[in-house]
C-alpha positions, 0 to 999 in steps of 0.5 A: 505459495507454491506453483500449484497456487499460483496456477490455480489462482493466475486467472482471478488475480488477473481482474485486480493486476489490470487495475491502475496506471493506465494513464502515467505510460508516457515519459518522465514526470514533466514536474511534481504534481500542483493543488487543482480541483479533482475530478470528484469535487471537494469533499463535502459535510461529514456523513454519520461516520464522521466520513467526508466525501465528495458528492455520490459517494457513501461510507460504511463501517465494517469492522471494529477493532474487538467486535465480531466481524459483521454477522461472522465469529470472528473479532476484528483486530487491533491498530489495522494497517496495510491492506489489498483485495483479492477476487474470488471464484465466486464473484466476490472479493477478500480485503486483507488488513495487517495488524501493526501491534507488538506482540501480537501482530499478524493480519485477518481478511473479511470476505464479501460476496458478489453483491458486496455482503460480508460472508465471512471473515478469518485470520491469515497470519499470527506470531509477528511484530508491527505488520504495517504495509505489505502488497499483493503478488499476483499469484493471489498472496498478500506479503505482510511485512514486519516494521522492526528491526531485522524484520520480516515479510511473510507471505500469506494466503488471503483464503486463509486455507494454506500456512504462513511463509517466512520470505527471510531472502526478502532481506531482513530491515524495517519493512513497510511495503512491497509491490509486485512487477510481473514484467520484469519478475521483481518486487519492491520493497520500501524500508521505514528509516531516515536514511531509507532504502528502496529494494527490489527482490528478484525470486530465483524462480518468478512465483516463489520467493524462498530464493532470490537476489535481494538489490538496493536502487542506487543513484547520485545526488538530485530527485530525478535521473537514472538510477541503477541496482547492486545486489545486497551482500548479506541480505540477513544483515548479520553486521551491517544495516542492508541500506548500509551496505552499499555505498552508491544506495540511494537514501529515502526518507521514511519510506512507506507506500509503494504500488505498481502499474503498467510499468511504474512503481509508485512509493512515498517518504513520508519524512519530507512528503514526497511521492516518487516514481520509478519508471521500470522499463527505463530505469529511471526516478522522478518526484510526483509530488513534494510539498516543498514544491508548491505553487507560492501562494498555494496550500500543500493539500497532502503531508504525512504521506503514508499508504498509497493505492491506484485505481482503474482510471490511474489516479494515486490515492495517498493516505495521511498519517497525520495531516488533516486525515485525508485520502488525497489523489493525485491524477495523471494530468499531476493534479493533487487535490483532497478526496475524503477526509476523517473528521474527529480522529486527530489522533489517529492515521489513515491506512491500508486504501485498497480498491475492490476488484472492480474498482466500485468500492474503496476500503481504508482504515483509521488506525486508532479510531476516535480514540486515539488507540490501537484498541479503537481502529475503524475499517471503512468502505466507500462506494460511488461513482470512481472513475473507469479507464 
């Protein structure tokens, strides 16, 4: 959005950019993370919403997709994906949601108020394709990116209160997620292919994104080493494919989750299930975790890599397209163990995990619910003991 905006909202997004990554400030990953006991226990029998969690905590149902919204008038939309919280003057906070159908698209956000209440709920974005992923700036908009051909991120209000931007100098590919770097005025990109790139964009001028260099991560061969960024020719890929118009560009596979925290950006490939990191300052990549990396013996607790989050305490929580329907985390001391799992929705996929402003609250979705379609998606809160700094 524009200047004013972001002026006007710096302080409050401020509560939400602290949070996460704390503990991953020292050097290079020493080896991908192995199966460990996590700091909560394992999840225990499922709850009432088919819902398994460890010991303390509670899940909720918030939304469904084609019913009203709580008490509000407004219908939840279908096959929710990607989502964020943003704080609020009031004490509360908004969890933005994309919808990743065709047409139809866009993405709506619910409202809660200091105590946790849903006070209301509204649409942020209509008339696009397949919004899968996305990410937050810290200027308080939510990037919703398309996940199609030549697609698009669009830039959004989560209040609702300002139109949609078209961000095309964002580059024109299958866009999965973005995360916002305030220290070096960056944003990263993820793109949903086989051959995969990941890009970063650096805005003309930091807190408008209309104007910008678009450049793809290059690198030679391996999983960990330095790594370098060229500028992407022809961002609007009149000709040629963006990830096809550098040589050196390093290849991902599937791409889909990215997040950023003191000084990493963290992204995912779900094609061979792995969780890299990229170290900002120092330029460099390493593998966080890889499920051909296992300890021999070992159970790989994490495929389908997909979404992925960070709380107060740098724990990454990694969301399952597939798989056994989990949310797994993987701490700082590179353990990766089993958070949440979704019993009797095999069909679906987990999407769009997202803490609270306070770090007291989780919300994600099962995309096509029980029934397997983008017509039953399920959104979800749950609450307990997450740990702080």
């Amino acid at each position: 959005m524009d200047r004013r905006s972001l002026l006007r909202t710096a302080a409050v997004a401020g509560s939400t950019a602290a949070l996460g990554g704390s503990l991953w400030r020292t050097a290079a990953v020493a080896a991908p993370a192995q199966p460990g006991a996590g700091p909560y226990g394992p999840p225990g029998p499922a709850d009432a919403n088919g819902i398994r969690l460890p010991a303390g905590f509670t899940s909720t149902v918030i939304a469904r997709t084609g019913r009203k919204v709580g008490s509000t008038g407004y219908t939840w939309h279908p096959a929710p994906d990607g989502g964020a919280c943003f704080a609020t003057e009031d004490g509360g906070w908004i969890y933005v949601s994309n919808s990743e159908v065709s047409p139809g698209g866009g993405a709506g956000a619910v409202r809660f108020g200091a105590g946790g209440d849903i006070t209301g709920a509204h649409r942020i974005l209509d008339g696009t394709r397949r919004n899968c992923a996305g990410g937050s700036t810290p200027w308080d908009t939510w990037l919703s990116c398309e996940e199609t051909d030549r697609g698009a991120v669009y830039e959004t209000d989560p209040r609702g209160r300002e139109a949609a931007r078209r961000r095309p100098a964002m580059g024109l590919f299958k866009h999965e997620a973005a995360a916002a770097d305030p220290v070096r005025e960056a944003v990263y990109l993820t793109e949903d292919e086989p051959d995969g790139c990941l890009y970063r964009f650096r805005p003309s001028t930091w807190g408008a994104l209309s104007a910008g260099r678009l450049e793809v991560l290059t690198m030679g061969s391996g999983t960990s080493g330095p790594v370098g960024w060229s500028a992407v020719p022809d961002p609007a890929a009149r000709r040629t494919r963006t990830r096809h118009q550098v040589a050196a560009a390093k290849h991902f596979d599937g791409g889909e989750g990215c997040h950023y925290a003191a000084g990493h950006c963290w992204f995912t490939s779900k094609g061979d299930n792995r969780v890299w990191q990229l170290d900002c300052a120092a330029n460099t990549l390493d593998l966080v975790y890889d499920d051909d990396l296992v300890r021999q013996g070992e159970d790989a607790p994490l495929s389908g890599v997909d979404n992925i989050t960070g709380s107060a305490s740098g724990d990454l929580f990694v969301a399952e397209d597939g798989g056994n329907m989990e949310i797994c985390l993987i701490t700082p001391q590179a353990v990766v163990a089993p958070f949440l799992r979704v019993e009797g929705q095999s069909g679906s996929e987990i999407t769009g995990p997202a803490f609270s402003p306070d770090g007291k609250r989780l919300y994600f979705s099962s995309q096509r619910g029980v029934g397997g379609r983008s017509s039953d998606g399920i959104t979800y809160e749950v609450s307990g003991p997450f740990r702080g700094r």
